[in-house]
MARSENU-743109 format. One record per atom (N, C-alpha, C, O, CB): x, y, z. Coordinates in steps of 0.1 Angstrom, whole numbers, padded with zeros to 4 digits, always signed. Glycine has a CB too. Example, Ala and Ser with C-alpha at 12.3 -4.5 7.8 and 13.67 -1.06 7.14 Angstrom:
2
+0132-0057+0078 +0123-0045+0078 +0132-0033+0078 +0142-0033+0085 +0113-0045+0090 +0128-0022+0071 +0137-0011+0071 +0129+0000+0079 +0134+0011+0080 +0141-0006+0057 
END
This chain:
141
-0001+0235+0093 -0014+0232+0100 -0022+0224+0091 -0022+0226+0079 -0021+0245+0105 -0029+0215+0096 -0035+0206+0090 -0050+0212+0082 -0059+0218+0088 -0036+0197+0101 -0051+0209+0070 -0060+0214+0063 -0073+0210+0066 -0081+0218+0071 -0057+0212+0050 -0076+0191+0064 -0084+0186+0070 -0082+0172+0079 -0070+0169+0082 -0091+0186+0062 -0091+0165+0082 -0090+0150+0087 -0098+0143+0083 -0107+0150+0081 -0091+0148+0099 -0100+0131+0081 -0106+0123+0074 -0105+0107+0084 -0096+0105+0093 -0097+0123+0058 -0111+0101+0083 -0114+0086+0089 -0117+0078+0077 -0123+0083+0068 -0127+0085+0099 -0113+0066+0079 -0112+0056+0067 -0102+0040+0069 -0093+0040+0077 -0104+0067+0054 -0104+0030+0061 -0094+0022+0063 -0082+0021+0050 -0081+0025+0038 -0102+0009+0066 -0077+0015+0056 -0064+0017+0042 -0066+0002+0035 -0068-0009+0038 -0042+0020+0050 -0062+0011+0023 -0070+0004+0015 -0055-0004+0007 -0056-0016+0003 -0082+0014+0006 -0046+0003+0005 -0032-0001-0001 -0018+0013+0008 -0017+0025+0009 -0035+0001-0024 -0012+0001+0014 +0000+0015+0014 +0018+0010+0004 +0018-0002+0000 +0005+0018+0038 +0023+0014+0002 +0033+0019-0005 +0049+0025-0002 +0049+0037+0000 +0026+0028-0010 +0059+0019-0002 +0072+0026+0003 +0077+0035-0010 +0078+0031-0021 +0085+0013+0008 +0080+0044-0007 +0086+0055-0016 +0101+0056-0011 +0105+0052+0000 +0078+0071-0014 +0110+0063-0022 +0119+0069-0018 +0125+0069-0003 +0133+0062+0004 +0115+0080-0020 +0111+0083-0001 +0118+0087+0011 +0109+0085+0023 +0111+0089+0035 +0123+0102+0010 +0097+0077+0017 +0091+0075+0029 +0084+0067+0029 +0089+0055+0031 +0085+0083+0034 +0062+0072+0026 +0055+0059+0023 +0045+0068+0020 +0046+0080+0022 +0052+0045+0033 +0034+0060+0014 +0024+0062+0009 +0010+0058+0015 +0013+0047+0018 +0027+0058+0000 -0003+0058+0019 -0010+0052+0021 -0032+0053+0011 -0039+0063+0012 -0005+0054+0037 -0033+0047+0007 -0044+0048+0002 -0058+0047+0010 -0062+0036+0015 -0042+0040-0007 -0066+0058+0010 -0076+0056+0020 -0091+0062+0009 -0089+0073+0004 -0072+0065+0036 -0104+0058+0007 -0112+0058-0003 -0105+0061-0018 -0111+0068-0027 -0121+0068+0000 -0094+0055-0020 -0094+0058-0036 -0080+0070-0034 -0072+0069-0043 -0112+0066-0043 -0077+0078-0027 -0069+0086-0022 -0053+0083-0018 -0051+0072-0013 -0075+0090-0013 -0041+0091-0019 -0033+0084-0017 -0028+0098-0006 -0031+0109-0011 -0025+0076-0031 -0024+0097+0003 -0017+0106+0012 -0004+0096+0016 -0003+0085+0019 -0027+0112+0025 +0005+0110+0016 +0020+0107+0015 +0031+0110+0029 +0030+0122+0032 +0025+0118+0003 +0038+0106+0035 +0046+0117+0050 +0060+0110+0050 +0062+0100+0043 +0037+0114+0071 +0065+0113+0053 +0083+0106+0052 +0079+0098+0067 +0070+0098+0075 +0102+0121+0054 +0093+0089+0063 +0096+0078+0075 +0092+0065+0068 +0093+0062+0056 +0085+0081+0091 +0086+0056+0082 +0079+0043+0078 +0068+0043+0083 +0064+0046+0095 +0084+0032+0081 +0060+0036+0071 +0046+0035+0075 +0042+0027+0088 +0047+0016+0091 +0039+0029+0064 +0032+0033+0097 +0028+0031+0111 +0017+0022+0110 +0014+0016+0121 +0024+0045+0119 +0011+0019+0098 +0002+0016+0097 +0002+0003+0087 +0011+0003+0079 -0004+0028+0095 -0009-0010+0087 -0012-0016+0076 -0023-0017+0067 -0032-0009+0070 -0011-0024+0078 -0024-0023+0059 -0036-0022+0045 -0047-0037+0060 -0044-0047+0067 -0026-0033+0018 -0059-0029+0058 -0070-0031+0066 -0074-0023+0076 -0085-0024+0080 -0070-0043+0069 -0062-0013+0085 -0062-0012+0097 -0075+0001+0094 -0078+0003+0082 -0045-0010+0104 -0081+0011+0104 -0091+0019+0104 -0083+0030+0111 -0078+0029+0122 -0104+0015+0112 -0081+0042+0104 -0075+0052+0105 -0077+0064+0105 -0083+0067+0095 -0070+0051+0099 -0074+0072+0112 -0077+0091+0110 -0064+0096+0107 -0053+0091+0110 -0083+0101+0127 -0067+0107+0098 -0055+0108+0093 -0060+0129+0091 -0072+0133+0088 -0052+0095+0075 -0048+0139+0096 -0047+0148+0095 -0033+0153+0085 -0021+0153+0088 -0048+0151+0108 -0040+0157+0073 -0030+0164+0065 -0036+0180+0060 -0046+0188+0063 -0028+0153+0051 -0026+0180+0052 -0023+0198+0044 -0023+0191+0030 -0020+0180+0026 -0003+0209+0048 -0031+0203+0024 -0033+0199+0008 -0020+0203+0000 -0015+0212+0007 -0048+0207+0000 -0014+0200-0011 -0004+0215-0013 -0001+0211-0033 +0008+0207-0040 +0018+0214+0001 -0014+0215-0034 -0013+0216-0052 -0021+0201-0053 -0032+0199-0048 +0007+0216-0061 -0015+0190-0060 -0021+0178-0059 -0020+0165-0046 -0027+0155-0046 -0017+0173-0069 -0007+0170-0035 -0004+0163-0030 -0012+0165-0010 -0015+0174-0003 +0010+0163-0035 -0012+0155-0010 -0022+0154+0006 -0011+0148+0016 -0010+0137+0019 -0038+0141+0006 -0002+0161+0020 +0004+0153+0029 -0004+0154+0045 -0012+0160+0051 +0018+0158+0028 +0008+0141+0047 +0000+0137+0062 +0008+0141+0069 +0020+0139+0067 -0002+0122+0067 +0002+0149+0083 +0007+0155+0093 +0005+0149+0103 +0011+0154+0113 +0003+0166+0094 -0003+0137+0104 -0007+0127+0117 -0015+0119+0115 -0026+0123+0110 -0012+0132+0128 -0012+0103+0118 -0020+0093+0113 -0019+0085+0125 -0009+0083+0132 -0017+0086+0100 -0030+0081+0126 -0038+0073+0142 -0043+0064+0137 -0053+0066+0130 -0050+0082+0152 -0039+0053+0140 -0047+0039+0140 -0058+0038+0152 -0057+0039+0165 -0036+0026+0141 -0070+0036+0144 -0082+0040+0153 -0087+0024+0158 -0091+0023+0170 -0096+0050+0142 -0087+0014+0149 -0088+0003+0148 -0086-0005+0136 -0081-0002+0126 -0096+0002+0152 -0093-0021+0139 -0090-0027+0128 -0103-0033+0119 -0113-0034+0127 -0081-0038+0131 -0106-0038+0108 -0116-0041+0102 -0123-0050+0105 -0115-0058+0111 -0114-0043+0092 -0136-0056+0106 -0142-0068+0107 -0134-0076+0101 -0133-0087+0108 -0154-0068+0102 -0128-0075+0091 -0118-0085+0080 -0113-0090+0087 -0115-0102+0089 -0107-0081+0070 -0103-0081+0096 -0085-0085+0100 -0092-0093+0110 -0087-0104+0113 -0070-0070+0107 -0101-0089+0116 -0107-0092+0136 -0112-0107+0132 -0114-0116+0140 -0126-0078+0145 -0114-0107+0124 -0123-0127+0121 -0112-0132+0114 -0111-0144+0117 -0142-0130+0108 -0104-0127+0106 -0088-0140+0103 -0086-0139+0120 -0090-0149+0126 -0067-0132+0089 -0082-0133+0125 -0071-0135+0136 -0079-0143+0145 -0072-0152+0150 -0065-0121+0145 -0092-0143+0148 -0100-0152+0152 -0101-0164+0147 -0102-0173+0155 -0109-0148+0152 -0100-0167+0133 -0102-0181+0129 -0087-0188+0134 -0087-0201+0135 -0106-0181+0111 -0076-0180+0136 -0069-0186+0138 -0059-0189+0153 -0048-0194+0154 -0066-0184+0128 -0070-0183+0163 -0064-0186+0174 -0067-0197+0177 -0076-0203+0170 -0065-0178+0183 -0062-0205+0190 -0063-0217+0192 -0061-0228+0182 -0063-0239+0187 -0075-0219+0197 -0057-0227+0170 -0053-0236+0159 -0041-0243+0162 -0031-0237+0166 -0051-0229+0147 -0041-0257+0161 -0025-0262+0166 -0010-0258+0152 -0013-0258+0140 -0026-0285+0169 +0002-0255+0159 +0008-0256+0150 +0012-0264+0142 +0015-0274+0147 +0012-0255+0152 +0013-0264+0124 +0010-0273+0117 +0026-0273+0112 +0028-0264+0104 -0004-0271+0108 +0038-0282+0117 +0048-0284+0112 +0053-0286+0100 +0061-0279+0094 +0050-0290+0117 +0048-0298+0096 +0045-0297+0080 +0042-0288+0072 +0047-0287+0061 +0036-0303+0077 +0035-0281+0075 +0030-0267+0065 +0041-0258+0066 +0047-0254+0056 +0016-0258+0069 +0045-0254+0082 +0055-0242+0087 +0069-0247+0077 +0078-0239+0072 +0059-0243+0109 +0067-0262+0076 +0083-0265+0066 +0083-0265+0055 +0093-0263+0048 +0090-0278+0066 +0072-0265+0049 +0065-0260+0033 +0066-0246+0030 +0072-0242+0020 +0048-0262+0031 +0058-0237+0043 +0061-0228+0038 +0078-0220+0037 +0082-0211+0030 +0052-0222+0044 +0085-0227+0047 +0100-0220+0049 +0106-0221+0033 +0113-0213+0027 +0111-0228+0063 +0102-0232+0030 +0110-0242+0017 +0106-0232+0005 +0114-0228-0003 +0104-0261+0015 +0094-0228+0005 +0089-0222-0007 +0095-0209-0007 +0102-0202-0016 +0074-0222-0009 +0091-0205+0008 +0100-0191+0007 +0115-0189+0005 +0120-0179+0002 +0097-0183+0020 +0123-0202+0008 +0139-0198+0004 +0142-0204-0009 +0153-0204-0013 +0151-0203+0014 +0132-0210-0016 +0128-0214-0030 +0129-0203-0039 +0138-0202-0048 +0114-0218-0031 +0118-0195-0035 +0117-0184-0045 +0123-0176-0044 +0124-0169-0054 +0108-0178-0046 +0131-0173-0033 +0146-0161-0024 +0157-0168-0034 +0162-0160-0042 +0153-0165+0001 +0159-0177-0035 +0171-0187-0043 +0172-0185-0060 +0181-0183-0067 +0168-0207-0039 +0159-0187-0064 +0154-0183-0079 +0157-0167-0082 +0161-0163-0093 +0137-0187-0080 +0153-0161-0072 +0150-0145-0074 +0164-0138-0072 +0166-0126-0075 +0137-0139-0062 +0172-0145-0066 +0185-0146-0064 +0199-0147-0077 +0209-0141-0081 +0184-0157-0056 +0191-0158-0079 +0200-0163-0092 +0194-0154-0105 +0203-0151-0113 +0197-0182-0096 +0186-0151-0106 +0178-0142-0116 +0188-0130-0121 +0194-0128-0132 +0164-0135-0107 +0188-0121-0102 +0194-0106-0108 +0207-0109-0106 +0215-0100-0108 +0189-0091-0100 +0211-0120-0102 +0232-0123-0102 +0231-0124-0115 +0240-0118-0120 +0241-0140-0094 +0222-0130-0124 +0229-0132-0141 +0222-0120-0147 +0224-0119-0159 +0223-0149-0151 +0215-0111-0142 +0211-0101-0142 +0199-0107-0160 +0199-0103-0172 +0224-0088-0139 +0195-0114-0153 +0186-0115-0167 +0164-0111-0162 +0158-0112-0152 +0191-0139-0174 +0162-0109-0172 +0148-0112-0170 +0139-0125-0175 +0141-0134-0183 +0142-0102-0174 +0126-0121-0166 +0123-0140-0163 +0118-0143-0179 +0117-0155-0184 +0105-0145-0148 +0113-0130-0188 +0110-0135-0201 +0123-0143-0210 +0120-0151-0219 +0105-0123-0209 +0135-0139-0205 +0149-0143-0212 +0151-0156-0204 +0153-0165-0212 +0163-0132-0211 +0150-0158-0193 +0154-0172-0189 +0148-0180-0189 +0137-0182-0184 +0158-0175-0179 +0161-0191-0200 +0158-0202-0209 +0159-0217-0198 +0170-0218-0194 +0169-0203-0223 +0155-0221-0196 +0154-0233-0187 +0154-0248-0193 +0154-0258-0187 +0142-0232-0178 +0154-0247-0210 +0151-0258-0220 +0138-0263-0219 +0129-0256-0222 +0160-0270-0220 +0135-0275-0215 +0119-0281-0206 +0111-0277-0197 +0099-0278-0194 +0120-0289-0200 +0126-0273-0192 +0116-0262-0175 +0109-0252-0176 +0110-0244-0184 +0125-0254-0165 +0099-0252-0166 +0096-0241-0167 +0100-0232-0156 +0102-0240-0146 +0084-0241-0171 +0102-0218-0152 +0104-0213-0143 +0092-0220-0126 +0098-0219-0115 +0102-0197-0150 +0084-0224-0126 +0078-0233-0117 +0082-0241-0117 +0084-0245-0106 +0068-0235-0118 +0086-0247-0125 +0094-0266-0123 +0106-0263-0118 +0111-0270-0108 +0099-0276-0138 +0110-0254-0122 +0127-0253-0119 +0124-0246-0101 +0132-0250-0093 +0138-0238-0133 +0113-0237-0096 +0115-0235-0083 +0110-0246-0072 +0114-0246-0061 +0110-0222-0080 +0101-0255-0078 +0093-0262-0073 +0105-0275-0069 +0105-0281-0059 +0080-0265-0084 +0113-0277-0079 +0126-0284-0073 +0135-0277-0064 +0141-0284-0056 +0134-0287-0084 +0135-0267-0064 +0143-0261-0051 +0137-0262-0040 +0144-0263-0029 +0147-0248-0051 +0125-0263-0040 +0113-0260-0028 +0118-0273-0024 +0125-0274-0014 +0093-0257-0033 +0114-0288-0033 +0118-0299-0025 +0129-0301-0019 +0130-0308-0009 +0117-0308-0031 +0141-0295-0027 +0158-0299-0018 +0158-0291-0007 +0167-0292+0002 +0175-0295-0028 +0146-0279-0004 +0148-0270+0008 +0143-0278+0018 +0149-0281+0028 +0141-0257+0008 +0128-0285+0015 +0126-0295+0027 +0132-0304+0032 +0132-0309+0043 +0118-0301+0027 +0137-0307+0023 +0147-0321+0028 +0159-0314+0037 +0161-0319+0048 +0156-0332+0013 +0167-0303+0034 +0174-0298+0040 +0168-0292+0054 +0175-0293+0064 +0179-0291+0032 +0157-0287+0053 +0153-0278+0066 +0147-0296+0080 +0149-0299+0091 +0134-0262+0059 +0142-0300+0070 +0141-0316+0078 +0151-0320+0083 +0152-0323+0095 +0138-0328+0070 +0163-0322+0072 +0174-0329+0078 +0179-0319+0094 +0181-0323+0105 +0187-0329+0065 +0181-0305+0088 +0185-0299+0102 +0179-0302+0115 +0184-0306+0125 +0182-0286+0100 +0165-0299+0113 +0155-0302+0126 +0162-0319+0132 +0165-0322+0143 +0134-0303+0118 +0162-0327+0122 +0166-0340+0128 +0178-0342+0134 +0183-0351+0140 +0165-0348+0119 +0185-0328+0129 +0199-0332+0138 +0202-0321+0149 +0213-0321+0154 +0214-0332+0127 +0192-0314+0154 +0190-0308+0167 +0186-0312+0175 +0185-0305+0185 +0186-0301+0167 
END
């Protein structure tokens, strides 16, 4: 049975082990599974105390922050921006490709020697051969 309940927004949440974590004033309460919830959302939360740990017996997304409610607003009605959507794909299989090659040689980023390069130069060139590739595709569909 639930000790107390609390209202709050989350402030950071966390995957564990065996479940997740979520942070609400400074607090961290813990429950298995996956988290239901994201960092901004407004939340009630029913747990049991048990020594240091606050577990959660039920968490209700109550709503969302002024924050989350004015991004999502600034960006409705915005046209899709192609160029950027291919920037961003490129950077993201940029850094997937780097972060890749990393733990295959199983080295860390302070050990890898690149001579001139620097770990940015060296992903920032992959980023460009991704656009050209994700371009070329689009152009041949």
């Amino acid at each position: 049975m639930a000790d107390n309940t609390i209202k709050g927004i989350v402030e950071r949440t966390s995957k564990t082990k065996n479940g997740y974590g979520v942070m609400i004033d400074g607090h961290w309460y813990n429950d298995f599974g996956n988290c239901p919830v994201k960092e901004g959302d407004e939340v009630e939360v029913s747990f049991a105390t048990k020594g240091d740990w606050r577990n959660i017996e039920e968490i209700k997304k109550i709503g969302e922050t002024q924050k989350i409610i004015a991004e999502k607003k600034a960006y409705e009605g915005k046209p899709f921006n192609e160029e950027l959507s291919i920037k961003m794909a490129a950077r993201r299989n940029a850094l997937s490709y780097v972060h890749n090659k990393l733990l295959a040689a199983q080295l860390q980023i302070e050990e890898f020697d690149l001579g001139k390069l620097t770990l940015k130069d060296y992903t920032d060139a992959i980023e460009k051969r991704e656009i050209e590739k994700i371009k070329n595709e689009k152009e041949n569909n």
